[in-house]
C-alpha positions as CSV (number, residue, x, y, z in Angstrom):
1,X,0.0,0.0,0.0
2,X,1.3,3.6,-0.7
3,X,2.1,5.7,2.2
4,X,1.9,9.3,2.1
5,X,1.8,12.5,4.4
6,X,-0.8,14.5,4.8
7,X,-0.3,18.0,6.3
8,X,-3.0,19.6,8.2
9,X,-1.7,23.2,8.4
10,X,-3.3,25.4,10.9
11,X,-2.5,28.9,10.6
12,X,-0.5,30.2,12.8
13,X,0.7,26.6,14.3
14,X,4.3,26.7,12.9
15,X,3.3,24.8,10.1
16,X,4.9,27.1,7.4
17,X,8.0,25.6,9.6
18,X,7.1,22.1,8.6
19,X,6.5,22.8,5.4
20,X,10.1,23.9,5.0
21,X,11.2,20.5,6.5
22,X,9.0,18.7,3.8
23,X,10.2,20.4,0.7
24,X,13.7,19.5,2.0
25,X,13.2,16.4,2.3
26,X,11.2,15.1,-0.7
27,X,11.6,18.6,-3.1
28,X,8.8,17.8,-5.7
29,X,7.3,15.0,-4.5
30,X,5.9,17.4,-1.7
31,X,2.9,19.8,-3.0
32,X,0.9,22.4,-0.9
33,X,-2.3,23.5,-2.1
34,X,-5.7,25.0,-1.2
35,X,-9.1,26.0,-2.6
36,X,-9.9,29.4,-4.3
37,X,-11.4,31.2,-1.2
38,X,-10.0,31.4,2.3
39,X,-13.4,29.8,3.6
40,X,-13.2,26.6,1.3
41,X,-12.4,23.3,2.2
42,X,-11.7,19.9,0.9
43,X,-13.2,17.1,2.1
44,X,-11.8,13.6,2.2
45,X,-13.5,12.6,-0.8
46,X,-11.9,15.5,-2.7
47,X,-8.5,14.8,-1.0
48,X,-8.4,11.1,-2.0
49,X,-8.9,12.5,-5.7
50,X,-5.7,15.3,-5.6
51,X,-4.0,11.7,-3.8
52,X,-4.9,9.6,-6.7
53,X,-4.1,12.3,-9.5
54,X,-0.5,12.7,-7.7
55,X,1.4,9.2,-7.9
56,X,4.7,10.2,-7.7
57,X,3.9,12.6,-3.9
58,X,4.8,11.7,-1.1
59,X,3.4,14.6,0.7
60,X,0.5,16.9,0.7
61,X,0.0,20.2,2.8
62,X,-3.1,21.9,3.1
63,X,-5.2,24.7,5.3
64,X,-8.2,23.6,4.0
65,X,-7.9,19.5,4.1
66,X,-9.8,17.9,7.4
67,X,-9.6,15.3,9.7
68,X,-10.3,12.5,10.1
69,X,-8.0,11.4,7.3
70,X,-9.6,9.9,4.0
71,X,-10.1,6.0,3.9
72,X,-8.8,4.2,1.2
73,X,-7.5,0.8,0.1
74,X,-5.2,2.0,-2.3
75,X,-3.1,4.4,-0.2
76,X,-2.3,5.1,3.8
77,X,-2.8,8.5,4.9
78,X,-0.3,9.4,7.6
79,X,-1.4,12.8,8.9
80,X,0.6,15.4,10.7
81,X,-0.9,17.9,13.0
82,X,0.7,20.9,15.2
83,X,-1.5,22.2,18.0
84,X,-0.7,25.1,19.9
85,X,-1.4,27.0,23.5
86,X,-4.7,29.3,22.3
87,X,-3.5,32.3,23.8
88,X,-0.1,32.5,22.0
89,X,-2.1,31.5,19.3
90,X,-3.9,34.5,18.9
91,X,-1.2,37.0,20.1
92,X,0.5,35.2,16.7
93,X,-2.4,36.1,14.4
94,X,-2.6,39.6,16.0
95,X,0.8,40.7,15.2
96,X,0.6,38.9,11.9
97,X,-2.0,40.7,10.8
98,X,-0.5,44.3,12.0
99,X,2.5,43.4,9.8
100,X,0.9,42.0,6.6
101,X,-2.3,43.5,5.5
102,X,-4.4,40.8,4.1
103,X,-7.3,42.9,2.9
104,X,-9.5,41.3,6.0
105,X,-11.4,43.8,8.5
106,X,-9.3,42.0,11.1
107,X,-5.7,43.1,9.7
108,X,-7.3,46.2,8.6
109,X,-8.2,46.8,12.7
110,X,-4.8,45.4,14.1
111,X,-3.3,48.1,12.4
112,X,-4.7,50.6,14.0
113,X,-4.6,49.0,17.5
114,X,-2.9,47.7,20.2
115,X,-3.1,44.1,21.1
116,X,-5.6,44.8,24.5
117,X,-8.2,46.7,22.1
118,X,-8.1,44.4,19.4
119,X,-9.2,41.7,21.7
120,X,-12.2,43.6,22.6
121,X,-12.8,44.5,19.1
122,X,-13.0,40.8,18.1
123,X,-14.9,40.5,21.2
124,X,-17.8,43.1,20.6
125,X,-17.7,42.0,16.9
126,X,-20.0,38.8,15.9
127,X,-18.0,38.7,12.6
128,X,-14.7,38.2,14.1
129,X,-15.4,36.6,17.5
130,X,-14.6,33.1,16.1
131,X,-11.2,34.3,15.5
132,X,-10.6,34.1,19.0
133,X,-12.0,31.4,19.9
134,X,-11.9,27.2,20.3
135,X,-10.8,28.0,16.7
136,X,-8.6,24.7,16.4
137,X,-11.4,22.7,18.0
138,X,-13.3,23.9,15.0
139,X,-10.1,22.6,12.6
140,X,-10.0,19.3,14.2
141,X,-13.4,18.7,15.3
142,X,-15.0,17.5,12.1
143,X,-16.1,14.0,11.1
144,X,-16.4,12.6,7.7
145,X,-16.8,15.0,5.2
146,X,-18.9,17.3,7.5
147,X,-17.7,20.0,9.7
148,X,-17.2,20.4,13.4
149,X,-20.1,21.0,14.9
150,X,-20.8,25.0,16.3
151,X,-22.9,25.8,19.1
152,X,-23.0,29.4,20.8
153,X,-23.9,29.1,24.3
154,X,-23.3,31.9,27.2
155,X,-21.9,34.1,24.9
156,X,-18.7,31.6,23.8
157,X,-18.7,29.3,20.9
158,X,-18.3,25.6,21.6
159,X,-17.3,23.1,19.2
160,X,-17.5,18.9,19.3
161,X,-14.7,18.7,21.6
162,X,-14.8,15.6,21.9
163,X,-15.0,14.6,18.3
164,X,-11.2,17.0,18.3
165,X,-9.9,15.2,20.6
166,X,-11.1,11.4,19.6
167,X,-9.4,13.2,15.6
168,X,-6.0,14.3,16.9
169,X,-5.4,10.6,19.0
170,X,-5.3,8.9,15.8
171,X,-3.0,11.6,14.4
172,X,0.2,9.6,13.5
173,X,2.4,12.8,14.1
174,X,1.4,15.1,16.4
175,X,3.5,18.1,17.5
176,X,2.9,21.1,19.4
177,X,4.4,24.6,18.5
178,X,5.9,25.5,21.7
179,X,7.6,22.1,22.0
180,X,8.7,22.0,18.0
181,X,12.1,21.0,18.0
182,X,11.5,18.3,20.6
183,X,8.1,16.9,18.8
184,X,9.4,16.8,15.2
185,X,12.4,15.4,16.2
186,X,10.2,12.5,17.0
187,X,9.7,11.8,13.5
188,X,11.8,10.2,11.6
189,X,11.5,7.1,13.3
190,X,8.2,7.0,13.3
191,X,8.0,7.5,9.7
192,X,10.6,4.7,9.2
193,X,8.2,2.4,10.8
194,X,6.2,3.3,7.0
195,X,9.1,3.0,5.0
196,X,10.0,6.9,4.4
197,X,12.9,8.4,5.4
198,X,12.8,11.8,6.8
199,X,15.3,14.2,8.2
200,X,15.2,17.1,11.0
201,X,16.9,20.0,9.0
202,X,18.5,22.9,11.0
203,X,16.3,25.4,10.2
204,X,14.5,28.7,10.9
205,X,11.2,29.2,12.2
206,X,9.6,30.5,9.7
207,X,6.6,33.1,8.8
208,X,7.2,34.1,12.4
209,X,6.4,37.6,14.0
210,X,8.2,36.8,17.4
211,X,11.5,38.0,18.5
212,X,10.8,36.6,21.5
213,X,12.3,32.5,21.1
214,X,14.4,31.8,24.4
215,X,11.0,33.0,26.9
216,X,9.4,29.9,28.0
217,X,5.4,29.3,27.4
218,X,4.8,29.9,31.1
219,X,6.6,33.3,30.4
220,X,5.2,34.4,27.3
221,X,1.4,33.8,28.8
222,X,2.5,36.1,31.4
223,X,3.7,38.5,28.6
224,X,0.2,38.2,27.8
225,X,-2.0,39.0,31.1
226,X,0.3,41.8,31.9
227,X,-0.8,43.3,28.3
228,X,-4.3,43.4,28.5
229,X,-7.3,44.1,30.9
230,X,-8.3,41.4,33.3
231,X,-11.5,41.5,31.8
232,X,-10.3,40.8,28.2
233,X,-7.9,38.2,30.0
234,X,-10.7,36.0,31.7
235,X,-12.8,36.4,28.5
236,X,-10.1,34.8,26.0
237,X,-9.5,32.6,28.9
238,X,-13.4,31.5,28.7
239,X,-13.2,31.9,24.9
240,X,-10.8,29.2,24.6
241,X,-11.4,26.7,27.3
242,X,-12.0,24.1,24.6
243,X,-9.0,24.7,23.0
244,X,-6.8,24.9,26.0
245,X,-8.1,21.5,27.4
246,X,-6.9,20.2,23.6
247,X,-3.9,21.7,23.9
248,X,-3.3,19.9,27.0
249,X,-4.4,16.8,25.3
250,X,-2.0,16.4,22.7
251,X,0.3,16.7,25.5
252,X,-1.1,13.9,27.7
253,X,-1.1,11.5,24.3
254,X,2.7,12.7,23.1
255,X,4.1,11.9,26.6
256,X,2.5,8.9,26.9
257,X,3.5,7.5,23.6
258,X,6.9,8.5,24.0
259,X,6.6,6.7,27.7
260,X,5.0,3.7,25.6
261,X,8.4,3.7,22.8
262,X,11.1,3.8,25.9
């Protein structure tokens, strides 16, 4: 059976950093693509299609692609996922979109503020609020060919948390942002267990806004309660409880398969 990667790039989860690591290590036999519109995406039916019509890849990156991963009898999906701390998450998009207008309302707005009142103008505004929050419990929450389920309830959106995290434990390589180096470094033998070889590359992060590399996580969230109002703290806090408890998911199942291969 062929074996190929999948790439299931959340923005702003140091994917564009993986990518890199793909292109070096299989060059043309590693695509990236997406649909025509930012709010498009491609089911698994559609992915198995662009898998079929692409013999010779070995690996496929995509924003728009969802879990769970296409089933097939002709070819393996192994899929590769990066989750990250919510908060950081956000303060990422934030100064992302101050630095590269993309034409959104949201750049437009965190180009004329500072990161506290851009939080309560997501906050205030329906259009934007899902920005900021459980937005990678949306990603990953889906089931076949359908989207994760959206309920607003007290004010906050909820998605199928438990349909995200049920997705990410069969996730063959999971990784975490703040622990990149020490995740992907996981694998290569992992991947060898499918017959592909794949080397760690010294690289860059890349399509970073953060000078801020040596701060540990515990630091950096401090960085970002001393920068905003402890009302617009507790509500991002409440915004993203879902995708907090996901975050600390994929840690739980990383540590205890790495306890598992000792």
């Amino acid at each position: 059976m062929r074996n190929i990667i999948c790439h299931y790039h959340i923005y702003k989860n140091s994917g564009t950093s993986f990518d890199v690591l793909l292109e070096k290590n299989f060059k043309d036999r590693h695509i990236a693509f997406d649909g025509p519109f930012p709010f498009f995406t491609i089911d698994q039916e559609q992915l198995s299609k662009v898998i079929a019509r692409k013999q010779n890849v070995i690996a496929f990156s995509s924003h728009q692609i969802q879990l769970p991963v296409p089933a097939s009898l002709e070819f393996r999906v192994i899929p590769v996922v990066f989750v990250r701390e919510p908060l950081l998450r956000i303060q990422s998009i934030y100064r992302f979109k101050r630095s590269h207008f993309d034409g959104t309302s949201t750049s437009k707005a965190a180009g004329k503020l500072s990161f506290d009142d851009w939080i309560q103008y997501c906050i205030e505004a329906p259009h934007e609020f899902s920005i900021i929050s459980n937005a990678q419990t949306r990603f990953l929450g889906g089931v076949y060919n359908q989207k994760s389920l959206m309920l607003r309830r007290d004010g906050y959106i909820q998605h199928d948390l438990t349909q995200a995290v049920r997705n990410i434990s069969n996730v063959t390589l999971l990784g975490r942002t703040e622990y990149f180096d020490e995740d992907v470094g996981e694998f290569p033998k992992i991947l060898q267990e499918f017959n592909i070889d794949f080397e760690v590359f010294d690289i860059k992060p890349q399509n970073t806004t953060s000078g801020d590399t040596s701060s540990s996580m515990a630091e950096k969230l401090d960085s970002i309660k001393l920068a905003i109002t402890d009302q617009n703290y507790q509500a991002l806090m409440n915004a993203n409880a879902q995708d907090r408890e996901l975050f600390e998911e994929a840690t739980r199942i990383i540590k205890h398969r790495r306890s598992q291969s000792i």
